[in-house]
N, CA, C and O atoms as a Maestro MAE file, in Angstrom:
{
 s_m_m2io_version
 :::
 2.0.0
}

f_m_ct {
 s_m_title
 :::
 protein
 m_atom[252] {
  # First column is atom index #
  i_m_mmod_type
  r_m_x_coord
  r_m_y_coord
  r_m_z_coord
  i_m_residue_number
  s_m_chain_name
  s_m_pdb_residue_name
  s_m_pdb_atom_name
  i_m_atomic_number
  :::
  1 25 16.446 7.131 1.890 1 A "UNK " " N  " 7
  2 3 16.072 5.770 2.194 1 A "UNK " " CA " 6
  3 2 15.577 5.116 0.902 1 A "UNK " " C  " 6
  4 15 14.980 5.789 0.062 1 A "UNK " " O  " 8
  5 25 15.810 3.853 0.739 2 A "UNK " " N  " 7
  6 3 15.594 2.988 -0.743 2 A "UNK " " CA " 6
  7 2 15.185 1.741 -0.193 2 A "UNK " " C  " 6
  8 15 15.158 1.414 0.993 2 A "UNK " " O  " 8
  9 25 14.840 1.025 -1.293 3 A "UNK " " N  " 7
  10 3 14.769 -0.137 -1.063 3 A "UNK " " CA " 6
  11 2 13.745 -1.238 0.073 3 A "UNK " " C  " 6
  12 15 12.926 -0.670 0.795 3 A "UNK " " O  " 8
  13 25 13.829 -2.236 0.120 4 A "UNK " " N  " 7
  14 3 12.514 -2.562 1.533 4 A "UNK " " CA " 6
  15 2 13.053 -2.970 2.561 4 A "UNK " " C  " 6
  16 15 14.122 -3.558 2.727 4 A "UNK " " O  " 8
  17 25 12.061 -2.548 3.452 5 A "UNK " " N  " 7
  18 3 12.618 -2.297 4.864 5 A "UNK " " CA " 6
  19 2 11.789 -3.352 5.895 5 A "UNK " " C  " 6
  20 15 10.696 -3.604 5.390 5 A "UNK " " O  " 8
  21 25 11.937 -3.888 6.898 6 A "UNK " " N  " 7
  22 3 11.395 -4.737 7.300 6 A "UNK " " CA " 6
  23 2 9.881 -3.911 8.376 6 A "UNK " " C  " 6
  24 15 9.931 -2.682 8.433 6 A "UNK " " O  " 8
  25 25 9.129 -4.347 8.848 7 A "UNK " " N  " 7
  26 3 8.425 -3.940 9.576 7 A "UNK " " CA " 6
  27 2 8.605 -4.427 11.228 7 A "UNK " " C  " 6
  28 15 8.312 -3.854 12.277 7 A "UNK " " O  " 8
  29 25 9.136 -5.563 10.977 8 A "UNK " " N  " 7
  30 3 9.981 -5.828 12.485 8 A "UNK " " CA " 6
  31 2 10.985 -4.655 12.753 8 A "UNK " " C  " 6
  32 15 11.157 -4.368 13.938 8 A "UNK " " O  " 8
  33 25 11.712 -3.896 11.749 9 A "UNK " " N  " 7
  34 3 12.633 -3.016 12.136 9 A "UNK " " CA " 6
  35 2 12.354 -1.608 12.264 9 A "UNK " " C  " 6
  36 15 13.188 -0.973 12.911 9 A "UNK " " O  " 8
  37 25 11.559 -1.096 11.885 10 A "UNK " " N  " 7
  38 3 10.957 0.030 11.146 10 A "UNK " " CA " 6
  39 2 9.450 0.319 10.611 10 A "UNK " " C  " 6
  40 15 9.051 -0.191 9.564 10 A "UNK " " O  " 8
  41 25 8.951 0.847 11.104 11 A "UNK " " N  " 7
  42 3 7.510 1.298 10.335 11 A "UNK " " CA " 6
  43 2 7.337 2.597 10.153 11 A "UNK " " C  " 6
  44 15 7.516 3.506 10.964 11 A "UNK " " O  " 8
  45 25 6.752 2.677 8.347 12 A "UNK " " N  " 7
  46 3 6.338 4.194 8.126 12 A "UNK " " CA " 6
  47 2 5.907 5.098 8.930 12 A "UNK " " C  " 6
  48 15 5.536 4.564 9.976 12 A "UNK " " O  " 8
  49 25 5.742 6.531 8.942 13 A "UNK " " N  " 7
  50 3 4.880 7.253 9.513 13 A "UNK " " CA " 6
  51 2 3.794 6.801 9.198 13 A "UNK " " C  " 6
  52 15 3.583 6.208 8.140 13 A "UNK " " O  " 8
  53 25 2.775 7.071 10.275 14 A "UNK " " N  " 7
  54 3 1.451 7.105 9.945 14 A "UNK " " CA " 6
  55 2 0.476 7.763 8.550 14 A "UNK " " C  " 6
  56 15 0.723 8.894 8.130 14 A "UNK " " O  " 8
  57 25 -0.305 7.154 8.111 15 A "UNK " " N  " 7
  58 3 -1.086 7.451 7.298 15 A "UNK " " CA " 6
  59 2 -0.140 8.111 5.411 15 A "UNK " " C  " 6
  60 15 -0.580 8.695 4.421 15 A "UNK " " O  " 8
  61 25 1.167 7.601 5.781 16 A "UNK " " N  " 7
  62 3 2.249 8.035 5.019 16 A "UNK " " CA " 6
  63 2 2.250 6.634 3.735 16 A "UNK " " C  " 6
  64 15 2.736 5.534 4.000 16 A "UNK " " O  " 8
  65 25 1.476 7.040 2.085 17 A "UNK " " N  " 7
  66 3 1.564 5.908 1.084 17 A "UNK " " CA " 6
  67 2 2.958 5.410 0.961 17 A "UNK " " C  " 6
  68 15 3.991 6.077 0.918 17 A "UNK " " O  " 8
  69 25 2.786 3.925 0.903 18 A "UNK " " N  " 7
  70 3 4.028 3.279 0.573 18 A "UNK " " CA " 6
  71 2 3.995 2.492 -0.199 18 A "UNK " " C  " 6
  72 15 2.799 2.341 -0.448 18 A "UNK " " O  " 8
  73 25 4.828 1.534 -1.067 19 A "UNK " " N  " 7
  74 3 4.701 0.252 -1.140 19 A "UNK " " CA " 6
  75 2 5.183 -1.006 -0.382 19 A "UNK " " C  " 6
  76 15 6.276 -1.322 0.088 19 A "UNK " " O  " 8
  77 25 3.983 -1.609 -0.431 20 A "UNK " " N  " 7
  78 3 3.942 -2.627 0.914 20 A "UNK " " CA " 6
  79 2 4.379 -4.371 0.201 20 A "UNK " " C  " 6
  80 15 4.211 -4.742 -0.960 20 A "UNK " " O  " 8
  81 25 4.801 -4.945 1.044 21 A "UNK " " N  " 7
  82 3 4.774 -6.116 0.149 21 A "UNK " " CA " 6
  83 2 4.251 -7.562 1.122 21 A "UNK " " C  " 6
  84 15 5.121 -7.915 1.919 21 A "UNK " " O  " 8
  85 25 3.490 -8.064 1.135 22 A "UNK " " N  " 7
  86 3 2.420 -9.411 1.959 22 A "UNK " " CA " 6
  87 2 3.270 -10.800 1.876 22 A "UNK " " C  " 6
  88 15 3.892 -11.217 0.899 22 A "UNK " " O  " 8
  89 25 3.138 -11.379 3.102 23 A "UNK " " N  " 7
  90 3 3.930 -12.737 3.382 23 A "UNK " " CA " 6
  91 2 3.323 -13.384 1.669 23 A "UNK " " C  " 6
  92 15 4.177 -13.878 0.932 23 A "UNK " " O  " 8
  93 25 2.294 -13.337 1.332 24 A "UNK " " N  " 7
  94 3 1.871 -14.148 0.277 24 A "UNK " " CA " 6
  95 2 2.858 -13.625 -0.883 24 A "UNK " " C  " 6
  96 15 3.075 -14.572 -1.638 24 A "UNK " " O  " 8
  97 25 3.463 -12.587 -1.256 25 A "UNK " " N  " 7
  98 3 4.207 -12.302 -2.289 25 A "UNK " " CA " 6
  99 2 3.253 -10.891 -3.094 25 A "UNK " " C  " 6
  100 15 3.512 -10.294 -4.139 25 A "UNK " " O  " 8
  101 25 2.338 -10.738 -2.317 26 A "UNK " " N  " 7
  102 3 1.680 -9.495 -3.110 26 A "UNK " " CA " 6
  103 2 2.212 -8.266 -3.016 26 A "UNK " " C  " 6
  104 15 2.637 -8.031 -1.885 26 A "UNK " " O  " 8
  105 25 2.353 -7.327 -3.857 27 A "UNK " " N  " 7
  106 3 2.817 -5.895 -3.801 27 A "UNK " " CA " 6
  107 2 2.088 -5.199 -4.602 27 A "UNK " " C  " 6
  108 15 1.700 -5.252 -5.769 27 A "UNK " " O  " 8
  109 25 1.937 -4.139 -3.161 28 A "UNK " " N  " 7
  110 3 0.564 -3.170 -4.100 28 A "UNK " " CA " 6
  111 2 0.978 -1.663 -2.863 28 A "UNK " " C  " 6
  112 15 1.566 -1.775 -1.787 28 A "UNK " " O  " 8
  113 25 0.523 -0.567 -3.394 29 A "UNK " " N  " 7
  114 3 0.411 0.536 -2.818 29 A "UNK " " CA " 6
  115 2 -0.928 0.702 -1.708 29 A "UNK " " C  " 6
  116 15 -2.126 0.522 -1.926 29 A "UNK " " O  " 8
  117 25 -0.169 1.151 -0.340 30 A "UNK " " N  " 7
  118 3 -1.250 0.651 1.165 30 A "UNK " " CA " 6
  119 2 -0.467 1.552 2.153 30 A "UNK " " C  " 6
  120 15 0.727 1.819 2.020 30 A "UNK " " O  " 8
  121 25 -1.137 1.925 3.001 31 A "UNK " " N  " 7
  122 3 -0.629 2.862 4.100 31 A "UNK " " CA " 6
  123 2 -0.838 1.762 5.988 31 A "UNK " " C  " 6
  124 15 -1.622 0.865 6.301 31 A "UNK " " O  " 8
  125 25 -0.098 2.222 6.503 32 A "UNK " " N  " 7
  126 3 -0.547 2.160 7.771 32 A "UNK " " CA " 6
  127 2 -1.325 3.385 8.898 32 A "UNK " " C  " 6
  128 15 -0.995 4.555 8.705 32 A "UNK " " O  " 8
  129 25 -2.113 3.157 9.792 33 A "UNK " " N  " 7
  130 3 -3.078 3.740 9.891 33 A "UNK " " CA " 6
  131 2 -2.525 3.926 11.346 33 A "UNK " " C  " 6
  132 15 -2.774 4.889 12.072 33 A "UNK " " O  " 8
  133 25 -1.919 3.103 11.583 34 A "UNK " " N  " 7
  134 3 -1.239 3.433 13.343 34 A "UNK " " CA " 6
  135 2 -1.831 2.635 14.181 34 A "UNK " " C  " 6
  136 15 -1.569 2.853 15.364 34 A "UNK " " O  " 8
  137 25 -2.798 1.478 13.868 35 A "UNK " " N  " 7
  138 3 -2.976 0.189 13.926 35 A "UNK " " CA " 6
  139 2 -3.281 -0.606 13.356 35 A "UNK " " C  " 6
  140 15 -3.506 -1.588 14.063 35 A "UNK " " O  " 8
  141 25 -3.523 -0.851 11.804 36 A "UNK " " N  " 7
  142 3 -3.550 -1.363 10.564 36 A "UNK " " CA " 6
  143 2 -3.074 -0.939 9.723 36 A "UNK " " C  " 6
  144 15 -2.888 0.261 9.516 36 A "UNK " " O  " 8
  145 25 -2.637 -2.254 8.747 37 A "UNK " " N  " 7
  146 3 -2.264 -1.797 7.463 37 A "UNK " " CA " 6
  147 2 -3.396 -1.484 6.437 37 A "UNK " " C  " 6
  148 15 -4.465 -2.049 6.669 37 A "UNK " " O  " 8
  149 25 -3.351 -0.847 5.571 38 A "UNK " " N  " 7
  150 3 -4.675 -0.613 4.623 38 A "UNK " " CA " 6
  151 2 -4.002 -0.723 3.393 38 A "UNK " " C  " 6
  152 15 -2.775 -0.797 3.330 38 A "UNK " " O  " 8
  153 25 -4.869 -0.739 2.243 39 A "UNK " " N  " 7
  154 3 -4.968 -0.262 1.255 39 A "UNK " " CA " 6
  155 2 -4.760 0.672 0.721 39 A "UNK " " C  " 6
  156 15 -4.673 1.536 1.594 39 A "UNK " " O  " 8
  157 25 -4.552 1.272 -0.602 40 A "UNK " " N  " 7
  158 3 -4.766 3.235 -0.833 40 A "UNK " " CA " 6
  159 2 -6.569 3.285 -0.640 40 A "UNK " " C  " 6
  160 15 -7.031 4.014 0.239 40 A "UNK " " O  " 8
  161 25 -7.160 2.762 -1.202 41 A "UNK " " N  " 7
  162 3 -8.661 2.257 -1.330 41 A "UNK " " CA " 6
  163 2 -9.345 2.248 0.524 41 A "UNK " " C  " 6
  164 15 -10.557 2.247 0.740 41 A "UNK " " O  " 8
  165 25 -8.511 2.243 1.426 42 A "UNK " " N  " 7
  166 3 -8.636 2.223 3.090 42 A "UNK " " CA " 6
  167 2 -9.139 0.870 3.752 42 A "UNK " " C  " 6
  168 15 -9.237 0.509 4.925 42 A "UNK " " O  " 8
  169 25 -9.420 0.263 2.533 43 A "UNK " " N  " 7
  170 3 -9.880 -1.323 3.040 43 A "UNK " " CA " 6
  171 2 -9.186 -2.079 4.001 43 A "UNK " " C  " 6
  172 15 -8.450 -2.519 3.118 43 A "UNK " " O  " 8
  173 25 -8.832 -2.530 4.835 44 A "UNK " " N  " 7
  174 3 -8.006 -2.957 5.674 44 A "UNK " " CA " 6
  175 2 -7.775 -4.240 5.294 44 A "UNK " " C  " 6
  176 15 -8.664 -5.079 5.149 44 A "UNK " " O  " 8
  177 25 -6.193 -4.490 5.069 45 A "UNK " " N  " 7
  178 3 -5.065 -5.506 4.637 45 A "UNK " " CA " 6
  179 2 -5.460 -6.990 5.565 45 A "UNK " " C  " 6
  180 15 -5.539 -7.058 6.792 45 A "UNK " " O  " 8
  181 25 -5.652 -8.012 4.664 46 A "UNK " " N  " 7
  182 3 -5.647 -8.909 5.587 46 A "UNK " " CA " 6
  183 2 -4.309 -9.951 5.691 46 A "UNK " " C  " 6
  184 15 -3.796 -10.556 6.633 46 A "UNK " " O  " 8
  185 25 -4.025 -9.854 4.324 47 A "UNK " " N  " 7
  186 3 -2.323 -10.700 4.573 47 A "UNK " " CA " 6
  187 2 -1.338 -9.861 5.544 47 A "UNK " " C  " 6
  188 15 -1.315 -8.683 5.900 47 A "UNK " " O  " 8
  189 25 -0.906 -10.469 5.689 48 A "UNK " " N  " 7
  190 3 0.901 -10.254 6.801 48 A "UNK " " CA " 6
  191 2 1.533 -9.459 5.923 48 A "UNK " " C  " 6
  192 15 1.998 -9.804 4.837 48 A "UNK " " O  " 8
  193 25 1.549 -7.907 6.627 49 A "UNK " " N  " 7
  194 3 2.668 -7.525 5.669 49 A "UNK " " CA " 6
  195 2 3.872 -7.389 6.333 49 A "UNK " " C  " 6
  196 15 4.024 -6.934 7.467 49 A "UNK " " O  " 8
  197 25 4.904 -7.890 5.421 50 A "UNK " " N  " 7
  198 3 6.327 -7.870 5.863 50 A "UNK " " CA " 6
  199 2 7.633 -6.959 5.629 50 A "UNK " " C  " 6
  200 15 8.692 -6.862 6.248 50 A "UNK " " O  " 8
  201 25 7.144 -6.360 4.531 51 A "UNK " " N  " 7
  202 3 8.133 -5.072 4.222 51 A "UNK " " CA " 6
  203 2 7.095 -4.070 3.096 51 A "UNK " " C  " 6
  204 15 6.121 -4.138 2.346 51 A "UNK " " O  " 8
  205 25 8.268 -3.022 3.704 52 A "UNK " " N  " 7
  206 3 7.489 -2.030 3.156 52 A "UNK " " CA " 6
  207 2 8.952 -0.758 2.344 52 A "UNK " " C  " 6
  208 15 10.082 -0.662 2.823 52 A "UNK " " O  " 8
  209 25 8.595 -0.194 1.451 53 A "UNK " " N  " 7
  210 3 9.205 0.784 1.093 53 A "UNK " " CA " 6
  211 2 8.958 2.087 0.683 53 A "UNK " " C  " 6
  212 15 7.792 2.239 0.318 53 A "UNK " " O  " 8
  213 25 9.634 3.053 0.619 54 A "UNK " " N  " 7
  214 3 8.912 4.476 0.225 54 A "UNK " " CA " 6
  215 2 8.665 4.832 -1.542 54 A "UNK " " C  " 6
  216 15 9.452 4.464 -2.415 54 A "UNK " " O  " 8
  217 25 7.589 5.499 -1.753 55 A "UNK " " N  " 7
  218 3 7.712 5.190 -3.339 55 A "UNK " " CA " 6
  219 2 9.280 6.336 -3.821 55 A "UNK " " C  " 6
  220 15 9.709 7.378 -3.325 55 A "UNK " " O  " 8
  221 25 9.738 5.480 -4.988 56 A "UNK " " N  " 7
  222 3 10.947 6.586 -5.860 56 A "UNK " " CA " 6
  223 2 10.207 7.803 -6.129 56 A "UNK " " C  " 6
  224 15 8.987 7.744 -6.281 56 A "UNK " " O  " 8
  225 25 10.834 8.901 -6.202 57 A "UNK " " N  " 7
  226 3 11.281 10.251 -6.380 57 A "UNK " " CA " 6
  227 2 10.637 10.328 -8.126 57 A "UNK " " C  " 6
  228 15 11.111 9.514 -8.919 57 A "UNK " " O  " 8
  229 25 9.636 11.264 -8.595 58 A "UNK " " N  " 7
  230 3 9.511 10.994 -9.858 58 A "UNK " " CA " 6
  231 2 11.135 11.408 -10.953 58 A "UNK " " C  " 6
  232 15 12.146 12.005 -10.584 58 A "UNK " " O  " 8
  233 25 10.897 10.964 -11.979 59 A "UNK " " N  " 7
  234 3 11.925 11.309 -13.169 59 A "UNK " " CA " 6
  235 2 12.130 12.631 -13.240 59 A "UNK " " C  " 6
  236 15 11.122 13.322 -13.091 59 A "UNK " " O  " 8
  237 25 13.475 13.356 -13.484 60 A "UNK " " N  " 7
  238 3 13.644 15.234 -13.307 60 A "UNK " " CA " 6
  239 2 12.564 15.641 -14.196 60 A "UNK " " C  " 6
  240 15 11.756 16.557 -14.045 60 A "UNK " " O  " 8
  241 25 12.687 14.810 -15.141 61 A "UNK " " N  " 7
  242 3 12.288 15.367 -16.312 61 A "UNK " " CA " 6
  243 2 10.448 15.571 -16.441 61 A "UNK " " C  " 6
  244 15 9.804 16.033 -17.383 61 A "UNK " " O  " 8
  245 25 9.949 15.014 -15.067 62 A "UNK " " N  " 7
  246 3 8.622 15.040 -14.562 62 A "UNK " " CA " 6
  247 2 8.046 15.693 -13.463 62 A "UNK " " C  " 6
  248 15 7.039 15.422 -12.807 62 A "UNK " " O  " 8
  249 25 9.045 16.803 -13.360 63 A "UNK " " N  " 7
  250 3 8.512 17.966 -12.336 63 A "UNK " " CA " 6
  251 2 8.560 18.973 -12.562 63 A "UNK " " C  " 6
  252 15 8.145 19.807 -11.757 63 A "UNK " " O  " 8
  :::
 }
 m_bond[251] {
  # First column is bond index #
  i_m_from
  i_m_to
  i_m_order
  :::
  1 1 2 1
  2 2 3 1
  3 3 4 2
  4 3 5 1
  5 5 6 1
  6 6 7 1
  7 7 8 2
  8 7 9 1
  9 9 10 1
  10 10 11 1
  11 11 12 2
  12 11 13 1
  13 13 14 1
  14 14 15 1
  15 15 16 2
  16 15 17 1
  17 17 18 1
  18 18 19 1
  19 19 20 2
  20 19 21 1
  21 21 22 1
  22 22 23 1
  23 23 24 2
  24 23 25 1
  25 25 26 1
  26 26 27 1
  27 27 28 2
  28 27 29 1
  29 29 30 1
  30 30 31 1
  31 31 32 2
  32 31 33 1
  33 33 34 1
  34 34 35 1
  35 35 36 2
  36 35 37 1
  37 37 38 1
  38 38 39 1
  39 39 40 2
  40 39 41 1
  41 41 42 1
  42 42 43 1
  43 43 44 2
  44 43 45 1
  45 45 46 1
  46 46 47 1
  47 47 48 2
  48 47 49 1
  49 49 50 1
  50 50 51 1
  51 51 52 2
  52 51 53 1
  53 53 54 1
  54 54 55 1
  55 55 56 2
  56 55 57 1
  57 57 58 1
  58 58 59 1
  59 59 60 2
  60 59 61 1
  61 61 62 1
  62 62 63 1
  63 63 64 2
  64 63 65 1
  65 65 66 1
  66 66 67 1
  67 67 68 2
  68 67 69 1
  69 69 70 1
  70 70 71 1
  71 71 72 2
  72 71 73 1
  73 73 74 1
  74 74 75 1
  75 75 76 2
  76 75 77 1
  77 77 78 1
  78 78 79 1
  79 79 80 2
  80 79 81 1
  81 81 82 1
  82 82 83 1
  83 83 84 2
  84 83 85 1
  85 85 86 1
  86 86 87 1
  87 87 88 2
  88 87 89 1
  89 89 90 1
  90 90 91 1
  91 91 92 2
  92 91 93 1
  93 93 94 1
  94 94 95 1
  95 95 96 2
  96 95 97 1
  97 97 98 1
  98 98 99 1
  99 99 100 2
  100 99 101 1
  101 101 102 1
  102 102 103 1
  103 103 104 2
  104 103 105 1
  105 105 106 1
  106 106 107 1
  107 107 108 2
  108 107 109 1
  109 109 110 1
  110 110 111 1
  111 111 112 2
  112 111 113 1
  113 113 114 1
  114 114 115 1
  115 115 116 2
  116 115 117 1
  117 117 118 1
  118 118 119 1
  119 119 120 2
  120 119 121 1
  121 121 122 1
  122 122 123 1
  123 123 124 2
  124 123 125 1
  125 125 126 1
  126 126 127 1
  127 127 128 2
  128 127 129 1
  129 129 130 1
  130 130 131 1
  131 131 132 2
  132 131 133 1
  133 133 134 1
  134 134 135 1
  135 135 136 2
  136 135 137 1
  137 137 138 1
  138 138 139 1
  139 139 140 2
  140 139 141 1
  141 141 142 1
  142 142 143 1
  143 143 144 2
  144 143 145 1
  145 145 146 1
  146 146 147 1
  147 147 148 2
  148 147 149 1
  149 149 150 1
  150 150 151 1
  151 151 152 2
  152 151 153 1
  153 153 154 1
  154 154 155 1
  155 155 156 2
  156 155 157 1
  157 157 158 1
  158 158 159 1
  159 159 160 2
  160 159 161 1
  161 161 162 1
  162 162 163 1
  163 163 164 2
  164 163 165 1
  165 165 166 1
  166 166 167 1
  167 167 168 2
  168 167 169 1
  169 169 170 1
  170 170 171 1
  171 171 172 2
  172 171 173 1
  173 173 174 1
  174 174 175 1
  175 175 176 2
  176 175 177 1
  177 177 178 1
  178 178 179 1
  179 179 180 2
  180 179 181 1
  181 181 182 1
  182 182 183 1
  183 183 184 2
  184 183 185 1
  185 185 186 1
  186 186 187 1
  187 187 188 2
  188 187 189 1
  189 189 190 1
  190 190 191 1
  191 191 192 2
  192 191 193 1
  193 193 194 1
  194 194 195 1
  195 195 196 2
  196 195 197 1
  197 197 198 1
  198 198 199 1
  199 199 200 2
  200 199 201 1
  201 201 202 1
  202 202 203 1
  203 203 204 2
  204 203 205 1
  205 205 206 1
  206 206 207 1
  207 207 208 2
  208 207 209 1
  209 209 210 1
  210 210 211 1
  211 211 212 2
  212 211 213 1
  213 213 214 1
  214 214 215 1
  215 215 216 2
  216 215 217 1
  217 217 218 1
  218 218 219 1
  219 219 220 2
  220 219 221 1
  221 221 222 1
  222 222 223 1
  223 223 224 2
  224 223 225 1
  225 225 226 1
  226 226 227 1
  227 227 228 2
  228 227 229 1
  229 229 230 1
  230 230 231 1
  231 231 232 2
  232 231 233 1
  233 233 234 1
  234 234 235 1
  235 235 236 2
  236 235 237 1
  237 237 238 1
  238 238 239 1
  239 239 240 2
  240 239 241 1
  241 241 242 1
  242 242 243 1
  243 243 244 2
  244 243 245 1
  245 245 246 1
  246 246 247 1
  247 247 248 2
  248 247 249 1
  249 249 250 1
  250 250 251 1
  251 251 252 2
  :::
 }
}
């Protein structure tokens, strides 16, 4: 799976880091909690988030 995915269509597993991206245009790393979105920090998200994606796979050459 790549790329962003809608949250109308699809939502992460629970408590699973992603990158998230907010109706306002913000993108930052935040989990869902299985009734909120959060932060990595656990603060709970107050913009609309609208898509979300899984982070990339590190570089070969970084494992």
């Amino acid at each position: 799976m790549s790329g962003w995915l809608s949250v109308e269509e699809q939502m992460p597993d629970s408590d699973t880091d992603v990158i998230v991206a907010a109706e306002d245009g913000h993108v930052e790393a935040g989990f869902h909690d299985g009734r909120v979105w959060r932060w990595l920090n656990a603060c709970r998200v107050e913009a609309d988030i609208t898509h979300w994606m899984p982070f990339p796979n590190p570089p070969e050459d970084a494992r």
